[in-house]
N, C-alpha and C positions, 0 to 999 in steps of 0.2 A: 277711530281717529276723530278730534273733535274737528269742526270746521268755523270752530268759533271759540273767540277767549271764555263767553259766554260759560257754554260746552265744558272747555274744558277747565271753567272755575269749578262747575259742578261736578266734573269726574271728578279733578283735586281734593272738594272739600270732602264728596262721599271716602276717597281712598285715607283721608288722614281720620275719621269716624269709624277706620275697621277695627276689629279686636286685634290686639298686639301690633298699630300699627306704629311709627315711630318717628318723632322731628326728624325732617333734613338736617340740620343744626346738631343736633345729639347723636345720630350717627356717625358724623362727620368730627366732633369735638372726641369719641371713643375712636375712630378709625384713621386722623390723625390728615386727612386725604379724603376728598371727593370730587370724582370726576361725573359732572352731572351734562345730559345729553337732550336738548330740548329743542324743538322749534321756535320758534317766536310768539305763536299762540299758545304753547303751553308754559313759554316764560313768564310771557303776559301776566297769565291766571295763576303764577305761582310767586310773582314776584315778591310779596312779604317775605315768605318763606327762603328764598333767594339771599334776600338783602340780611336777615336773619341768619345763615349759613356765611354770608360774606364776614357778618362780627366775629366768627370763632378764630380762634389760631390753627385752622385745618389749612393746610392747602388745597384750593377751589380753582379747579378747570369748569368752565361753560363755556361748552360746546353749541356753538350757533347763538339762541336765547335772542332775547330780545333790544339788550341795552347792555352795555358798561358799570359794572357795581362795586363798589368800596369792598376791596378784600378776595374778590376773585377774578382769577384772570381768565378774559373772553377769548375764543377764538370763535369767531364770526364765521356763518356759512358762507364758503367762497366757491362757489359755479365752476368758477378757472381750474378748480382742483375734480373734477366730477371725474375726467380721463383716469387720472395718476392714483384713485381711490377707489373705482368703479364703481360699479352699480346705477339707481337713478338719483336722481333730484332728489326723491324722495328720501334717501336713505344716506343720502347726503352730509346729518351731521354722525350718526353711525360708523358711517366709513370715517369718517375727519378724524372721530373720538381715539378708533383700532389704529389709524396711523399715528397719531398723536402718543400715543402708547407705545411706536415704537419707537419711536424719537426720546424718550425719558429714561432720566437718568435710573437705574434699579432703585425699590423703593421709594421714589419720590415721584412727584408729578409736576411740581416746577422747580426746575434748575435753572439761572441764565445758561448754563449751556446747554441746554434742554430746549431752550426756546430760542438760542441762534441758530444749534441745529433744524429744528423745524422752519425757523424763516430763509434760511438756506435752501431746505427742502424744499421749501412751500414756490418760492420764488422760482425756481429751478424748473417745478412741475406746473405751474399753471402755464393753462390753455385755456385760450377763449376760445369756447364752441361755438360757429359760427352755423344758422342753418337756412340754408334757401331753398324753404319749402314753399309752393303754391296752393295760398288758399284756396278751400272749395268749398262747396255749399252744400246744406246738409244730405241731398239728393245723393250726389256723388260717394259720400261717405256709406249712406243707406245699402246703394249701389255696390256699393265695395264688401262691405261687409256680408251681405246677400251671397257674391257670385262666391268670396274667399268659403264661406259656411261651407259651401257647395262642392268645392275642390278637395278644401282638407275641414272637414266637419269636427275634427276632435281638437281642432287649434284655439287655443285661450283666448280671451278677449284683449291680454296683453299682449298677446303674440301675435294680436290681427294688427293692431294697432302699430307696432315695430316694422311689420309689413306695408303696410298703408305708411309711410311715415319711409321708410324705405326708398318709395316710388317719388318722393317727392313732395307730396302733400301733405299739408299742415292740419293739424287737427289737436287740441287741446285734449288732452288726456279725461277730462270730467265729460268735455262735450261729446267724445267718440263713447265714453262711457256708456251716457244717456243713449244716446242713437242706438249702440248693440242695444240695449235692453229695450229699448221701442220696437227693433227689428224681431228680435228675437225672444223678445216675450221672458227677458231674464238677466 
């Protein structure tokens, strides 16, 4: 995963350089329909390509993305919906994409009644997650993640984290990252 538009201009432009690889725009102008599934950094670094896909007569779902573009219709990643599509943050415009898909009409990907139904849905299921967790300092986390090792030693680094996270405290998913891998050498 890139962590920068940077990043991932450069995965982009390597992946449109492979043998038999193919326009967004000419897939989408032969398939009639594209449902394309991006974060915001990788909107970023694709955006020609985007705006390029927007000109055809295909119909164009982007999911999450970066901006609003002439010829496809956005659905923006919304947090409120995280409950009602499960999974994390992370996977966030994934989930939107699989429900968005069930909201359409057969054959097609936008219908007006395709897209009242989803804002029906959509309005219906958000939830704002609200969380009161007590920050702590990195000691604490070290600390934590040490005694858990120690209890259940074959438990994930995502699964210590959900626990820790659990108790209460706050801890940013990158920064508990770092720390298991300081503590634990991995």
């Amino acid at each position: 995963m890139a962590s920068s538009t940077a990043q991932a201009s450069h995965w982009w432009d390597h992946l449109q350089h492979l043998e038999g690889s193919r326009d967004l725009s000419e897939i989408a102008a032969v398939a009639g329909r594209a449902l394309v599934v991006l974060s915001q950094t990788y909107a970023q670094a694709m955006h020609r390509d985007l705006l390029a896909l927007g000109a055809t007569d295909a119909e164009v779902v982007l999911m999450g993305g970066a901006c609003d573009l002439d010829g496809v219709l956005r659905v923006p990643a919304n947090a409120a919906l995280r409950q009602a599509v499960g999974g994390t943050l992370t996977s966030l415009n994934a989930r939107t994409a699989a429900s968005w898909l069930e909201h359409c009409t057969p054959g097609h990907l936008i219908t007006p009644a395709a897209q009242t139904r989803w804002a029906a849905w959509a309005a219906q299921a958000a939830h704002r997650e609200r969380y009161a967790r007590t920050p702590v300092p990195d000691e604490t986390v070290i600390s934590f993640i040490k005694e858990m090792k120690r209890l259940h030693p074959h438990s994930s680094r995502t699964r210590l984290l959900r626990m820790f996270r659990d108790k209460g405290m706050a801890c940013e998913q990158k920064r508990f990252a770092d720390l298991y891998t300081q503590t634990m050498g991995r």
